[in-house]
N, C-alpha and C positions, 0 to 999 in steps of 0.2 A: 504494500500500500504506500508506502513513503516513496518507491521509483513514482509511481502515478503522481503523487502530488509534484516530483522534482519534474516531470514532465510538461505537468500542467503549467509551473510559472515559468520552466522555460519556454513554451509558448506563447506565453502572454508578453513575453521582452520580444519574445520574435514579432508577433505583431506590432508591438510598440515601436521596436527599431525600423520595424517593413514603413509603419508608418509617417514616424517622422522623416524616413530617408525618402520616401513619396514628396513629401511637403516639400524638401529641402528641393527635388530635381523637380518640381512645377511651378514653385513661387521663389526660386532662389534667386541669385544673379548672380549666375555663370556666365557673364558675359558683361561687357561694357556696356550694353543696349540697359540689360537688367539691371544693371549698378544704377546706370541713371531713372531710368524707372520708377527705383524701388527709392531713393533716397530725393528727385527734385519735386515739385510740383507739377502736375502737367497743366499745359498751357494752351488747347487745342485751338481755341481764337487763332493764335498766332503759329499755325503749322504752316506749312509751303506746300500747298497741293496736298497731294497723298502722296509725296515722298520725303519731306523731312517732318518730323514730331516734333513740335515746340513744349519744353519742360523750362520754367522758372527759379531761382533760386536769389535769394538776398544778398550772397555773397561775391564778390566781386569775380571779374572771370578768371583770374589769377588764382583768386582761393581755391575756388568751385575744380579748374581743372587740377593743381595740387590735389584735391581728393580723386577725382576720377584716375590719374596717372599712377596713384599712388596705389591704390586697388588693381588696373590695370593696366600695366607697362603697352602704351603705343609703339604700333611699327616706326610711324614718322609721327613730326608735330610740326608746327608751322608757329609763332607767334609775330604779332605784328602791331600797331595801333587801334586796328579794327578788331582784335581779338584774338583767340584761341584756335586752333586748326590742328586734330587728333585723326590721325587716321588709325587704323586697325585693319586686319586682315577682311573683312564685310563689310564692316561697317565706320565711318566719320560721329568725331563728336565733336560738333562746334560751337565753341561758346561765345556769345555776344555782348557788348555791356551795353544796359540799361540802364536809365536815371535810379534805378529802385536794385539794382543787382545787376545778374544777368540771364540772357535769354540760352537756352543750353536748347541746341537741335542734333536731335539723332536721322540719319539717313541713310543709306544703303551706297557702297562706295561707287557703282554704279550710275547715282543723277547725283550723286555729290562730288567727285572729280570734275564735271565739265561746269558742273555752278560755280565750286570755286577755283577752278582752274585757273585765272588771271590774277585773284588771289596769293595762292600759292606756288602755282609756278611749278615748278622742280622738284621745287621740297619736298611733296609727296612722292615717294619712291615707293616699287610697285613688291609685289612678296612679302614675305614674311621676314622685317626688320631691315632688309635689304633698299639699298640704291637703282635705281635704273641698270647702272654699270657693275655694281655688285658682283661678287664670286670667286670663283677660283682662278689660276694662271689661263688664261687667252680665254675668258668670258668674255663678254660683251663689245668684243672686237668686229 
């Protein structure tokens, strides 16, 4: 009788753990998209079409990307007067200042390279942490 009981609450931790590990891979932020998500305000008024998501925050763009970078390491970044410029392997995180904070837009690197393209220019290198000309001996020749 005592296996049966050692049974029964090992089962019940197994569901427990089945199910916080549930929570954690559907409301987590495994991802920079989800980091911002889960932590700005969102701001739908101000999205760009249906390809960038407008999220708000109070803190400056300087702060705001400090926590995003710091959570998750960008391939490239851009910084300039106009703001913050995160690219990531899928996805851009750009930050804007606002009289009140700033404006934080998430976008898919696909319509966010040609919007800020003139922008950033160069600085966006393409892969995974890599340059345009990036690699090994006689790459990108």
């Amino acid at each position: 009788m005592t296996y049966r009981r050692w049974f029964i609450i090992g089962g019940v931790f197994a569901l427990v753990g089945a199910l916080v590990a549930s929570f954690a891979i559907f409301y987590g932020s495994f991802s920079p998209r989800g980091y911002v998500k889960d932590r700005y305000t969102r701001a739908a008024s101000q999205d760009i079409g249906q390809q960038a998501m407008a999220y708000t925050s109070r803190k400056s763009p300087s702060a705001v990307a400090a926590e995003v970078t710091k959570a998750w390491k960008p391939a490239d970044q851009y910084v300039d007067g106009s703001g913050v410029y995160l690219r990531y392997d899928d996805d851009s995180v750009v930050i804007l200042p606002t009289a009140a904070g700033s404006l934080i837009l998430l976008e898919r690197m696909t319509t966010a390279y040609p919007r800020y393209r003139s922008t950033v220019g160069n600085s966006w290198g393409w892969g995974r942490g890599t340059t345009v000309r990036g690699g090994g001996p006689g790459s990108g020749k």
